[in-house]
N, C-alpha and C positions, 0 to 999 in steps of 0.2 A: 419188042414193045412197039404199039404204033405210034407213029413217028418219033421214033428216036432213031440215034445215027449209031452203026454197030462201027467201031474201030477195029485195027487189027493189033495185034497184039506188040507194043512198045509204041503207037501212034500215040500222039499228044493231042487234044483237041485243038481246034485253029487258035488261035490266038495266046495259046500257052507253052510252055517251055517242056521239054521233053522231061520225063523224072530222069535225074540221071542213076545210074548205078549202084547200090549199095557200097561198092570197093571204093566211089569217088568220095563215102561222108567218110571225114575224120575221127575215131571215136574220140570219147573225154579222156583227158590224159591220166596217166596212177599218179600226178603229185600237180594239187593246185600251192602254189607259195605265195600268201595273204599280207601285204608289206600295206601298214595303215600309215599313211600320211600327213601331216602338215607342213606346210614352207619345206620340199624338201628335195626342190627342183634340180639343184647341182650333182645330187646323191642319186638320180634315176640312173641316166648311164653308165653309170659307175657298176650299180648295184645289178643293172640287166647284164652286162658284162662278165660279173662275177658268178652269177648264178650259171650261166650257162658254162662257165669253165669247169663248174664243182660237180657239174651234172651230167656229166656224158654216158649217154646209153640209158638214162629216164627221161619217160617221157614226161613234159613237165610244162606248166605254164605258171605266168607271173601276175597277180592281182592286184595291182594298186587300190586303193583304198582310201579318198581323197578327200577332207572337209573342204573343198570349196578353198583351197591356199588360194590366197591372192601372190604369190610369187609363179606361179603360174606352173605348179606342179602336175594336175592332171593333165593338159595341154601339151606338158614334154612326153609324159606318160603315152599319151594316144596318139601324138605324133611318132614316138618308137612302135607303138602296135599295128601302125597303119602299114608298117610292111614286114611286120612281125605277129604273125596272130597268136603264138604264145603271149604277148604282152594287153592284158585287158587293164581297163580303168573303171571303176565306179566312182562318178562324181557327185558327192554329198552335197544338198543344198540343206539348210537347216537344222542340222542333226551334226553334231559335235559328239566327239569323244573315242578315245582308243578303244576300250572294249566294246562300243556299237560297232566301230568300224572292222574290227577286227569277227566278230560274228557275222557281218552282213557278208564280208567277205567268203568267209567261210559256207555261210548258207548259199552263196551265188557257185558254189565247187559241183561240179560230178565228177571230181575224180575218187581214186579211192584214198588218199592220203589228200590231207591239209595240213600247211603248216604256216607258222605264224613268226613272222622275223620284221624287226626295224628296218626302215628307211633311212637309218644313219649311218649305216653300215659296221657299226660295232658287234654287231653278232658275226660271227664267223661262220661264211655261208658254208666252209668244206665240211661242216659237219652236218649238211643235210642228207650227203648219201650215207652216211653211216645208221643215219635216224631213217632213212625208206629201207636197210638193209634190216632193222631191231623192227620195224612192224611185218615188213616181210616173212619173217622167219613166224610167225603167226600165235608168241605169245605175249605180246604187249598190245594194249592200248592206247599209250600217250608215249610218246619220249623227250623229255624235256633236257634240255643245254641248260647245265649246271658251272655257276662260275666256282664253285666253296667244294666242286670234287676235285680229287687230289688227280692232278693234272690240270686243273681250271684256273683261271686268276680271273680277278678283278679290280686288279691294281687302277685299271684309269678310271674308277670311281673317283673321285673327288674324296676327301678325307669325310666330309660331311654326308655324303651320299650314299658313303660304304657302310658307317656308321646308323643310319636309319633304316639299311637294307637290312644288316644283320640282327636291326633289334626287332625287324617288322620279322621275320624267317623267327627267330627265338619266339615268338609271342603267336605265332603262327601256330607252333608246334606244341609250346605248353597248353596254349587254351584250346587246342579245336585237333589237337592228337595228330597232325600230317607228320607223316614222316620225310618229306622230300627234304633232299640239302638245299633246294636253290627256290623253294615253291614263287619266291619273286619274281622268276624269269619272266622274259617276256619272249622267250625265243624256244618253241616247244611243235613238235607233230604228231598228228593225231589220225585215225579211222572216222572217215567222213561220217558215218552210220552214227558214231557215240557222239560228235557236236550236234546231230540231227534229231538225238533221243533228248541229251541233255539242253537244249535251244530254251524250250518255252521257261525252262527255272530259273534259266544265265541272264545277269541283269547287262543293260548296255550301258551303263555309267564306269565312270571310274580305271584304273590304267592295267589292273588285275587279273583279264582273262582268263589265265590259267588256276592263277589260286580259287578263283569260281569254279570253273571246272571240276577240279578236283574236289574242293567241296563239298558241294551241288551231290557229286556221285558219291558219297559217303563209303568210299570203301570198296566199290564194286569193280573200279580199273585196273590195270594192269601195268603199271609206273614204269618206264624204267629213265636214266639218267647218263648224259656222257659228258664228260666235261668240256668246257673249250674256254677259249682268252677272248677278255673283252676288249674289244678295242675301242683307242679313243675317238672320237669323235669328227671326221674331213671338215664338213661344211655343215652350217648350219648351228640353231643352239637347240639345246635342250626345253622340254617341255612339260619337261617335271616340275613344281612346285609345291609349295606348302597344301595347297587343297588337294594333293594325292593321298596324303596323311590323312585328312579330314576321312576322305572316300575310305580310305583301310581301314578305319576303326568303321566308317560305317557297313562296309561288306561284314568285317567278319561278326557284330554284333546280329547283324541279320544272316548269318548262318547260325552262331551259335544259341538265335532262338529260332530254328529249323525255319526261318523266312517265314514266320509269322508274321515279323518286322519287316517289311519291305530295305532297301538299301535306302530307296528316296526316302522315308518319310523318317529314317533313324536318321540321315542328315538333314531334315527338316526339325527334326526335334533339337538335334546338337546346336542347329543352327537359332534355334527359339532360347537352348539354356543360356547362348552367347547374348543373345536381346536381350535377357533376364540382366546378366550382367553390365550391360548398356543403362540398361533401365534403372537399375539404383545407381549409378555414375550420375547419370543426370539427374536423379531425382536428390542425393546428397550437395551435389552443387547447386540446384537451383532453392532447396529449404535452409542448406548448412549457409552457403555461401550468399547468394542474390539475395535470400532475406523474403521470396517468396512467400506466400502462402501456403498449409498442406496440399490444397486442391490444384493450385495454379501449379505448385511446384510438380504433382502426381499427374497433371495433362501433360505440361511438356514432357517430364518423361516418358508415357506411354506414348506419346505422337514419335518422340524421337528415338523408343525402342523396335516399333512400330514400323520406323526406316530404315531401324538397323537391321531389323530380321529382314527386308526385302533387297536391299544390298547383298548381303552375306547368300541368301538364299538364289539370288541371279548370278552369284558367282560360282555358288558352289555347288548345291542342291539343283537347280537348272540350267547347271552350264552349258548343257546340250543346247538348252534353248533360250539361251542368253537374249536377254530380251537391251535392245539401243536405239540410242537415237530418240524420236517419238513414242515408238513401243516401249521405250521404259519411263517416260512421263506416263504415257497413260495406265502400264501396268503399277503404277505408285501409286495412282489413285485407286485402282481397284483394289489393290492389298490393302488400302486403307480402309475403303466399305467394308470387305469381308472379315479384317481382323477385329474392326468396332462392333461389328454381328456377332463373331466369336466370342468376343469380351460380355458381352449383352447372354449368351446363350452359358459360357463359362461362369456367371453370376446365378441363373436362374438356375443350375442345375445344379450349382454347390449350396442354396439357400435350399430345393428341394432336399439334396441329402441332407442339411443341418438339422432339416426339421423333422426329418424320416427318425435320426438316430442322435443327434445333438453332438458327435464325433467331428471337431471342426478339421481336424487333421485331413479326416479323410473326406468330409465335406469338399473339404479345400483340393484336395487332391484327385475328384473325382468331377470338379469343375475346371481344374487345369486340362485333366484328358479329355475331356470333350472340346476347349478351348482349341486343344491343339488338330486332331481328329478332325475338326470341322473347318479349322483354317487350310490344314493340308490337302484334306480331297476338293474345298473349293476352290481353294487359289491353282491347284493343279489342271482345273479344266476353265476358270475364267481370267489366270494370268498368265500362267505359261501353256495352257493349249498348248497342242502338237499344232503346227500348221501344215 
C-alpha cells in the first residue's frame, strides 16, 4: 500500500511491545473458588493456605468477593494476590449482600467449574477435590456439601441456628418439592455454563444462592451431595440474623409463584403488612389512650406507619442499598411524598371499583394493590436508586 511500512514477520511497530507467544498466556484455570466477604481480614491467610493444600494438581484460583469491609479485608486480599496471581479481589462499593456477591463472583469466572465457600472457614475446604472429581466424571451439574448426610455434622451450629436451618430445609421440601438433604448450604460447585444460563432469573438479595439455583432450574440439574463437618468459627462473627428469615420466606414465596413476584417487592409487601401492624398500634394509642380525635389520631398513625415501612424497608428489603447518614433523611422525605401519592391514588381507585361494583371488600382490596404497586416501583427508583 502506498506509504505504509511493510514489517517483517514477528517485528513490532516502533514504539510497541512485541506480541509475545501464545505458550507465554496463561489459560483460565478449571476451578474459580468465589469466597464472599465481609470483615473477614484475619480469615484470608488462613483460608488461601488452606485451599492450596486441598488442591494439588488443579489448577485453581481464589475470588474474594468484598462489600467494601472497613477491617480492611480486600486490602489483605490484594496484598496476597499481588505476588500470587491465583488470588483476585472484587471490591464492592455500594452493593451489599451474599447472593450479589456470590454471583458477581462467579460471573467474573472462566474457568470451567465455580465454586462457592465462606470466609470463615467453617466449610471444609478438602472437599473441594472430591466435588472437581463428581463434575469431572461428566454426570452432574452442581455438588453441594451437605451437613444432614450421614457422615456430615453440624454440631457447631448453635442450638438456635441448627434449629432454623432444619425447619427452613423441611419447609423447603414440603412446599416447593426439593429434594436435597442440605438445600441451606452455602458451600456448593457448579459448571460455569449453568450459573451463565441461570444469571438473569437469580436474584442478588438475600444469603441463599444455592437454594435459588436449584430452584430457578426447576428440575433440569443434575444434584449430586457429599457430606462434610462444619466447623466452628476462628475469627470474626457471624452475619446471619433475623432479616435472613425475612429474605427465605421472601425467596421462596417468589419462586413458588414462578417469579411473578419478584423477591424485592414480596419483602416490600411483608414489609408494608408490618406497617399495617404499626399503624393500628399507634392509631389505638393515640384514640384509646391520648383521647385524640379519629382524624388527629388516623394522621399520627399513618405518618408513623409511614416511618415504620421506611425503616424496616432500608433494613431489609434494600439492604444492599442501605441508604445513612444524609441519604436517609432525605430518602424519608421522599418515601413520605410518594406513599401520601400512593394513599391519594389507593383512594381513587378503591372509590372507582366501589362504584363499578358496590363490593367494598374488593373495592378495598384492589386500592391496597395499587397502593402498594405504585409505592414499590416509585420508591425503588426515587429512594433507593442503584447509584
Amino acid at each position: 500500500m502506498t506509504g505504509g511500512v511493510r514489517l517483517r514477520a514477528g517485528e513490532a511497530p516502533a514504539g510497541r511491545p512485541a506480541i509475545r507467544a501464545a505458550a507465554e498466556f496463561r489459560a483460565a484455570p478449571e476451578l474459580t473458588i468465589v469466597v464472599p466477604t465481609l470483615n473477614e481480614r484475619d480469615n484470608v491467610p488462613d483460608l488461601v493456605e488452606r485451599i492450596g493444600a486441598a488442591l494439588p494438581g488443579i489448577d485453581w484460583e481464589l475470588m474474594f468477593v468484598d462489600d467494601d469491609s472497613p477491617d480492611g479485608t480486600a486490602a489483605t486480599a490484594k496484598a496476597m494476590g499481588g505476588s500470587d496471581a491465583r488470588i483476585r479481589c472484587i471490591r464492592r462499593i455500594g452493593r451489599r449482600g451474599l447472593a450479589g456477591a456470590c454471583l458477581e463472583g462467579m460471573l467474573a469466572s472462566q474457568a470451567r467449574y465455580v465454586a462457592v465457600i465462606d470466609g470463615d472457614l467453617q466449610h471444609d475446604e478438602a472437599l473441594l477435590a472430591p466435588m472437581v472429581a463428581a463434575l469431572r466424571s461428566g454426570d452432574t451439574d452442581v455438588v453441594v456439601g451437605s451437613r444432614y448426610q450421614a457422615g456430615g455434622s453440624a454440631d457447631a451450629l448453635t442450638q438456635s441456628r441448627l434449629r432454623t436451618s432444619r425447619w427452613a430445609t423441611a419447609i423447603t421440601g414440603s412446599l416447593l418439592g426439593t429434594e436435597l438433604s442440605d438445600p441451606m448450604s452455602g458451600y456448593f460447585m457448579a459448571r460455569r455454563e449453568v450459573i451463565e444460563d441461570l444469571a438473569p432469573q437469580l436474584s442478588t438479595q438475600g444469603f441463599k444462592i444455592l437454594l435459588d439455583i436449584v430452584l430457578t432450574a426447576r428440575g433440569r440439574l443434575r444434584v449430586a451431595e457429599l457430606p462434610y463437618r462444619f466447623r466452628p468459627r476462628l475469627h470474626g462473627t457471624s452475619k446471619l440474623d433475623s432479616r435472613v428469615l425475612l429474605e427465605f420466606v421472601g425467596l421462596l414465596l417468589a419462586k413458588a409463584t414462578n417469579d411473578l413476584l419478584g423477591i424485592r417487592f414480596v419483602l416490600f409487601a411483608l414489609m408494608g403488612l408490618i406497617g399495617l401492624g404499626a399503624h393500628f398500634l399507634v392509631l389505638a394509642a393515640s384514640f384509646e389512650w391520648l383521647g385524640l380525635s379519629f382524624a388527629a389520631a388516623q394522621t399520627s398513625a399513618t405518618l408513623a406507619a409511614i416511618a415504620a415501612n421506611f425503616v424496616l424497608n432500608n433494613l431489609v428489603t434494600y439492604r444492599d442499598r442501605r441508604l445513612t447518614g444524609r441519604r436517609f433523611a432525605t430518602g424519608l422525605l421522599r418515601f413520605y411524598v410518594v406513599s401520601l401519592i400512593g394513599a391519594v391514588s389507593n383512594i381513587g381507585v378503591g372509590n372507582w371499583l366501589f362504584a363499578s361494583n358496590g363490593a367494598w371488600w374488593l373495592a378495598g382490596l384492589g386500592g391496597a394493590i395499587m397502593g402498594v404497586v405504585w409505592n414499590y416501583v416509585v420508591t425503588s427508583v426515587f429512594v433507593w436508586r442503584s447509584r
